[in-house]
N, C-alpha and C positions, 0 to 999 in steps of 0.2 A: 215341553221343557220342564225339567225337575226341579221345584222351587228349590233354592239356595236353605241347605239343613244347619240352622243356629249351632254353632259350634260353643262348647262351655268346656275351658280348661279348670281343670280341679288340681289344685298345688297343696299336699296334702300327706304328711310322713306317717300315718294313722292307715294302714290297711283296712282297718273296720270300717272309718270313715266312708270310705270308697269304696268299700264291698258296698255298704248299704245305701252309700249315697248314686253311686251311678245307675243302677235302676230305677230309682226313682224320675232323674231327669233324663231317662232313656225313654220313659213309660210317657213321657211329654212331647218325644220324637226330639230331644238334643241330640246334637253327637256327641259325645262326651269324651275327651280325650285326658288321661289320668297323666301326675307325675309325683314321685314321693319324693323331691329332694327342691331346691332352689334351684339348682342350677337344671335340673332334669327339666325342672318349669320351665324355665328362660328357654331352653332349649324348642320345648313344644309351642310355645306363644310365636315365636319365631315361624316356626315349617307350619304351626296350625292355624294363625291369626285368629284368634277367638274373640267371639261377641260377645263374653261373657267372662270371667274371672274370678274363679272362688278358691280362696288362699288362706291355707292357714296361719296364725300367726307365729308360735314357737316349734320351728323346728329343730336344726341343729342347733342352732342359737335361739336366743329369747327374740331378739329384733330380727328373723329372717321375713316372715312376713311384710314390717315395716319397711325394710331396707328396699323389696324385691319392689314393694309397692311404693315408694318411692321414686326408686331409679324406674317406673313404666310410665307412674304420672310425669315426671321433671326429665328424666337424662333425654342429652338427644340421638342417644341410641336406639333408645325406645319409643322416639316421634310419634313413629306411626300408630304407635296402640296407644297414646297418652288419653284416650278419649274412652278407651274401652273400659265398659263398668266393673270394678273389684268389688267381691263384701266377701269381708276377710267373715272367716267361719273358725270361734276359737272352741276351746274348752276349758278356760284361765275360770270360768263362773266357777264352773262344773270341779274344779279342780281347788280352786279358795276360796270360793263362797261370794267374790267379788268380781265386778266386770275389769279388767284391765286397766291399768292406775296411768298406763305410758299413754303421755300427751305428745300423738306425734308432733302437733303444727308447733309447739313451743321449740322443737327441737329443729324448727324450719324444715320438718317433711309434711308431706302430704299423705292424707288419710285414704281412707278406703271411701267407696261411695256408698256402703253400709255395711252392717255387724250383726253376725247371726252369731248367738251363744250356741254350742254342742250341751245337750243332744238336738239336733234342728227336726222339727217337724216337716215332713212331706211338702206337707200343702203352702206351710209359710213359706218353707223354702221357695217353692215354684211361685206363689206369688210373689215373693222379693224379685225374682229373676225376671218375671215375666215385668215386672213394672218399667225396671231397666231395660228391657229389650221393646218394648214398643217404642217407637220414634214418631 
């Protein structure tokens, strides 16, 4: 029987991002299933159920990441995945020289389960993910 292949949804409006980043954790044997928009995500977390969650944070908006990552931890739409690990993956450093000033939990959301600044390295990557996926 075929072990069950750790599936990682990449939520992600950056074609570069995903050009370079899904090789990476293909090269680890993920399945990696892509989408550039919030709502495109929703869409695939849904039909893909993934073990995994890498979201970016400003897409159309400044808060689409915050919101999407909210409504997965808390709504009860989203139940079923509330457990599934997110690390929101930005480029807000890369881009103001600062890490992200917005404090979700003040605004009573729920955060990501960690924070990779762009450009993310390989290996850190895979180890972030891999930490989260052993149970």
């Amino acid at each position: 029987m075929e072990k069950h292949k750790t599936t990682i949804v990449v939520i992600d409006d950056d074609p570069d991002f995903i050009d370079a980043g899904t090789p990476v954790l293909e090269s680890a044997f993920y399945n990696v299933v892509t989408a550039l928009s919030p709502n495109e995500g929703k869409e695939k977390i849904f039909s893909e159920k993934p073990d995994l969650i890498l979201l970016d944070i400003m897409m159309d908006s400044l808060f689409d990441g915050f919101s999407l990552c909210n409504a997965i931890k808390t709504s009860k739409e989203y139940k079923e995945f509330k457990d599934t690990p997110i690390i929101f993956v930005s480029a807000v450093k890369e881009k103001t020289g600062s890490r992200f000033a917005f404090r979700g939990e003040e605004q009573g959301m729920i955060g990501p389960d960690d924070y990779m600044d762009k450009p993310v390295k390989p290996n850190d990557l895979l180890a972030r993910i891999e930490k989260f996926l052993k149970k």
